[in-house]
N, C-alpha and C positions, 0 to 999 in steps of 0.2 A: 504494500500500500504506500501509495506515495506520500510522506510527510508536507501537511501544509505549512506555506511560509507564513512566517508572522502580519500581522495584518498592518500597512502602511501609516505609521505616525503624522498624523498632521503637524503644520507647521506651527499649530498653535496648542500639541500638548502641552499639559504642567500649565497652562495662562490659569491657575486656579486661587483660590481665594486670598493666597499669597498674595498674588500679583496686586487685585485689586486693592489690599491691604498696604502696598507698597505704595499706589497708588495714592491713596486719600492720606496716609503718614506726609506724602510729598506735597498733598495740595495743604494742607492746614498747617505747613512749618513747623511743622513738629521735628523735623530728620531732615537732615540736608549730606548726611553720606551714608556708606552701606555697612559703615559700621555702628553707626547709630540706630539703623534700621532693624542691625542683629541681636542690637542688646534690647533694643524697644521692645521685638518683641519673641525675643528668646527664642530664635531661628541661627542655623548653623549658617556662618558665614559664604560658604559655599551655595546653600540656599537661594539665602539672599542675591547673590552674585547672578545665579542663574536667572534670577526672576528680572533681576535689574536690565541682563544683556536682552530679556526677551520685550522689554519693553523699549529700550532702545533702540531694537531690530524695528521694530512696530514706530518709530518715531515718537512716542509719549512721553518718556524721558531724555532731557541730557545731559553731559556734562559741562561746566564752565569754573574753570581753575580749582583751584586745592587750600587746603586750610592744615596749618603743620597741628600734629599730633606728640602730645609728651612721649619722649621715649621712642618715636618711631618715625616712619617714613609720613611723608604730606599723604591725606585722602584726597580724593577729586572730591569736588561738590555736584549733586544733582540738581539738576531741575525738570520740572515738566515740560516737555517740550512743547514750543508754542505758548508761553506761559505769558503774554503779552494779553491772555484774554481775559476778563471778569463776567461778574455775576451782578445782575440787579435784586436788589431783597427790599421788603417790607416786612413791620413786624405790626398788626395791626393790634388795638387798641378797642374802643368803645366809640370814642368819636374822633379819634385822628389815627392817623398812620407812619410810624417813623420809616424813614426811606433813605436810601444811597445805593452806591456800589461797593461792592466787594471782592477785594481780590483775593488772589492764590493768597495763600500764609494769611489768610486774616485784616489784611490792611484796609481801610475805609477811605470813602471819597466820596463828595459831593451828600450829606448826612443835613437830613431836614424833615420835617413836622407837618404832614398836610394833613387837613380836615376827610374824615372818612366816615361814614354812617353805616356802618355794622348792622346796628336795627333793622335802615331800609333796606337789608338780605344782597344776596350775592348778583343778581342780575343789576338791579339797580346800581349798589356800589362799585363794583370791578370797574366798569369800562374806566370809570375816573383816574381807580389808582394806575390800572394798565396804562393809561396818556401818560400819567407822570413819570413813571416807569420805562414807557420806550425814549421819554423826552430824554433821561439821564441815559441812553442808551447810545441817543444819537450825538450827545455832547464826547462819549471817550471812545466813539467808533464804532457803529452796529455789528458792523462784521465781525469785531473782536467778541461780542457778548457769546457766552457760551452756557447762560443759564437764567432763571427766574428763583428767586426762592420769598416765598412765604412762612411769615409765623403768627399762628393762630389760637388766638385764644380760647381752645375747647379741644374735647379729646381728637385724635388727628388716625384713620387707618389708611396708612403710609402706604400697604400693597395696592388700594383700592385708587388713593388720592381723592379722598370724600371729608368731611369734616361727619363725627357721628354724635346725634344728640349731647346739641352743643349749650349747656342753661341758658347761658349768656349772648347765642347769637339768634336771635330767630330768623328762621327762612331757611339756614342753611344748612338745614340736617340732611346727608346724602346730596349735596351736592357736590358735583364733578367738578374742583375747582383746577386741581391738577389739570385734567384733560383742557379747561378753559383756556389756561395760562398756555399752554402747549399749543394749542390749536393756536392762541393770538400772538404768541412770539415767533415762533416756531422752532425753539430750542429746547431742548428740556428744562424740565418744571419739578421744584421740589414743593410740597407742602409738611410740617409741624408744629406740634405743638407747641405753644410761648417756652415752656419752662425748660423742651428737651432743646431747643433752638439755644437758650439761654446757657442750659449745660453746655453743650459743644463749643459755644464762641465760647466762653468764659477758657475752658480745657483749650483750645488752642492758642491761648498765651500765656498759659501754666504753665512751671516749670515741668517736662517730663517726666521726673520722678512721682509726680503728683499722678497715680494711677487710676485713685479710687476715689471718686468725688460725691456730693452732694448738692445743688444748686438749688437754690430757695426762693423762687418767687413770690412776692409778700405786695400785691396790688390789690386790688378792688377785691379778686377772689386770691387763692394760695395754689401754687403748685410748684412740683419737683421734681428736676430731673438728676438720674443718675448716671453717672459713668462709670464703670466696671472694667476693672485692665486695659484704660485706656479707649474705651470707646462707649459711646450710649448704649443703655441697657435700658429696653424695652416691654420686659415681660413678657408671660405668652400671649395676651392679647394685647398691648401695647400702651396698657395700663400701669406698667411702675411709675413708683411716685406720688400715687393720688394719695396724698398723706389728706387733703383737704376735707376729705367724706368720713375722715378717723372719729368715730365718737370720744365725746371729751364730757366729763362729767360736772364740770363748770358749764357747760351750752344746756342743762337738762334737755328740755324736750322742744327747745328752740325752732323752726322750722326752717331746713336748708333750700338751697334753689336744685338739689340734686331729686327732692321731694322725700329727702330721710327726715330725721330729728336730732339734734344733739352733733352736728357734725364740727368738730374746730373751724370749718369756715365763717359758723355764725357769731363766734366770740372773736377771733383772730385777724380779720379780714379787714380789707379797706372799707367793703359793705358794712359788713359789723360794727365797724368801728360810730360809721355813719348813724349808723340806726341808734347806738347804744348813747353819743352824744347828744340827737336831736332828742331822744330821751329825757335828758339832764338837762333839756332846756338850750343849749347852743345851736346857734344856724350855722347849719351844713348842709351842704346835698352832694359833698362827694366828696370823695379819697382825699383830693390835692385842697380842699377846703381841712380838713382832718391834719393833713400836714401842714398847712398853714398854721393852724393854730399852735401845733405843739413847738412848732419850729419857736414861734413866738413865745414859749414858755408859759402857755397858757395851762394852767393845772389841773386844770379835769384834761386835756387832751394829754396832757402829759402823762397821768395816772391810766387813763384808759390803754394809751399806746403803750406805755410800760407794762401793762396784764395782759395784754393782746400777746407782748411778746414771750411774755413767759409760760403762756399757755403754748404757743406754736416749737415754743422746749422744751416742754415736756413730752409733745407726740417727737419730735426731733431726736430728743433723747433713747429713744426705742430704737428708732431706726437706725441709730449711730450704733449705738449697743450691738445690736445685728450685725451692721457690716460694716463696722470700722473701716471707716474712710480714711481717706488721707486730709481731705479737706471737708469744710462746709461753707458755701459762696452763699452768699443772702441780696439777692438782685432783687428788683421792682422799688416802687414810690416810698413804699415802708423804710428800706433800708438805709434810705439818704437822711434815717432819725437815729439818732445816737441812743436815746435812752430805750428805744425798739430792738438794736442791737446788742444794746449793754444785758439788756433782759434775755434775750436769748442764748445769746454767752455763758452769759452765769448762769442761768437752767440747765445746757447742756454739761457744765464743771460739776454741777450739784448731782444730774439723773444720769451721767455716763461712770463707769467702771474707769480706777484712774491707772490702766493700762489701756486704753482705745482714747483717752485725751492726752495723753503723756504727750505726741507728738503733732494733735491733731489742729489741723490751722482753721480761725475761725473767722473769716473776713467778710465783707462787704468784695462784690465782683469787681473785680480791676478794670473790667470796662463798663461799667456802668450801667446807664441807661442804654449804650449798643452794644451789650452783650448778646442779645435775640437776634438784632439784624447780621452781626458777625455770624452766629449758627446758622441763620435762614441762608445767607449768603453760599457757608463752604457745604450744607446737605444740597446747594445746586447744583456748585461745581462738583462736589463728588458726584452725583446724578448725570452731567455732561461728560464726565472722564467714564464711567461704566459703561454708556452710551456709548461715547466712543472707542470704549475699549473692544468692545461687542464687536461695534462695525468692520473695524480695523483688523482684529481675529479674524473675524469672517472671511476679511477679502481672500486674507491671507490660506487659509487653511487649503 
């Protein structure tokens, strides 16, 4: 019997989840040679190497000069090939929309505040942001743009690109916003959630060591996103995070916008906060009225945002316990209050085991209020690089 021969390798075996892991390490600045890339993520140098040549065979990466190394020979430095291109991102809001461009590694440009209505639903609103959006498009070269990215405040199914019963948006449950953005750019389209948006920008100007993160958005409602060995961690329905729906025995039987009772959103919250002072007699009708006040040392707002924050550290405290982080970022309107901060702080020193705080860093996000738009920006670019990694395989194979 005649012995069959092996069956013919395509040119693009091995392009497996390595690669594309090479990939998004390169677009978000994390790694800029292949031995940063080996200890990032604990792959055999050889590995590495293979994956890098087969991305450079494919055009996606290059190289451009060397950086010397202690002790040893210069590395070359990588980059994405073609890395002259950006991403447009919004990160929407309630009634405005933060908007710029975003490049490879994280970097921002042209970063501004437009009026956006959420409320009047996704037909209505979009076509607006979409003008503003290709307008920053056409100012740093359409051709170059290589992506769209959205962040959305409500839970986000990322396979689908739908936003799913969202409290806080009406209109836009199951709607195809991805496909929308897709259709009217014609580049690829990310959509997520505020806080995972939030997590990612923040992690890509983290130091690398910083593996295991927590990111805390503390606005109008609360959410969280996690990073796990360096990358978001989603859950199995793509629900990690929703610390907001935690019953908290301070809310008793308070009534949430999720339709529970007792949820740390109704005590903790920017909404909360709202309700709990107009209560006490002060005129407020929102968040940044709520910050106003305290900013101003005003002592009921002061005292309210200080129990706000000590309740959001005690559910914090659990989940630190759990999976000892390496960090906790505290992003949104809340966090730009110190004695919000300080409460939180001290709750997690009091309700964490003093082996998971011993090293554990507890800051306000280093980028701030564009912490989301940076996430929404590099889940594009990663989105455009998989895309065309697909294509570019393809041809090849």
């Amino acid at each position: 019997m005649t012995e069959k021969s092996p069956p013919r390798r395509k040119h693009n075996a091995g392009l497996s989840s390595l690669t594309g892991r090479v990939l998004e390490l390169l677009a978000s600045g994390q790694v800029a040679t292949r031995t940063e890339i080996a200890e990032l993520l604990g792959a055999a140098p050889s590995t590495v190497s293979f994956a890098v040549s087969q991305l450079m065979s494919l055009g996606l990466v290059a190289e451009e000069g060397t950086v010397s190394s202690a002790g040893g020979r210069p590395r070359k430095v990588l980059r994405l090939g073609g890395s002259d291109g950006f991403a447009v991102a919004a990160e929407l809001g309630g009634r405005h929309a933060h908007v710029g461009v975003v490049l490879p590694g994280g970097g921002l440009a042209d970063v501004s505040t437009v009026p956006f209505a959420t409320a009047d639903g996704p037909e209505a609103a979009l076509p607006g942001l979409a003008g503003t959006l290709e307008a920053l498009a056409e100012q740093h070269g359409r051709d170059l743009l290589q992506g769209v990215g959205l962040s959305l405040p409500g839970p986000v199914d990322v396979v689908s690109g739908v936003v799913t019963l969202p409290s806080r948006m009406p209109g836009w449950n199951r709607f195809p916003v991805r496909s929308w953005l897709e259709d009217r750019f014609g580049v690829p389209a990310a959509i997520e959630n505020d806080a995972n948006c939030m997590a990612v920008g923040e992690h890509t100007v983290q130091p690398p060591e910083r593996r295991q993160s927590i990111m805390v958005k503390t606005g109008t409602a609360i959410g969280a996103g996690v990073i796990a060995d360096g990358r978001l961690y989603r859950g199995g329905t793509g629900a990690a995070g929703e610390i907001t729906h935690v019953r908290v025995e301070a809310a008793h039987d308070t009534p949430c916008s999720c339709g529970n009772t007792g949820c740390l959103e109704t005590v903790a919250s920017g909404a909360a906060l709202v309700r709990i002072l107009r209560e006490r007699g002060l005129v407020v009708t929102s968040t940044e009225d709520v910050v106003r006040l305290a900013s101003d040392a005003d002592p009921e707002a002061t005292r309210a945002v200080r129990q706000a924050g000590r309740y959001l550290g005690m559910v914090l405290a659990a989940n630190v316990n759990f999976f000892n982080p390496d960090a906790v970022y505290l992003g949104g309107i809340l966090s730009t209050l110190e004695p919000f901060v300080a409460a939180v702080r001290s709750q997690l020193y009091e309700g964490c085991h003093p082996l998971v705080t011993e090293h554990l860093v507890i800051e306000r996000a280093s980028l701030g209020a564009d912490a989301g738009l940076v996430g929404a920006g590099q889940f594009a670019l990663q989105r455009a690089l998989a895309h065309t990694l697909r294509t570019v395989a393809g041809n090849h194979s």
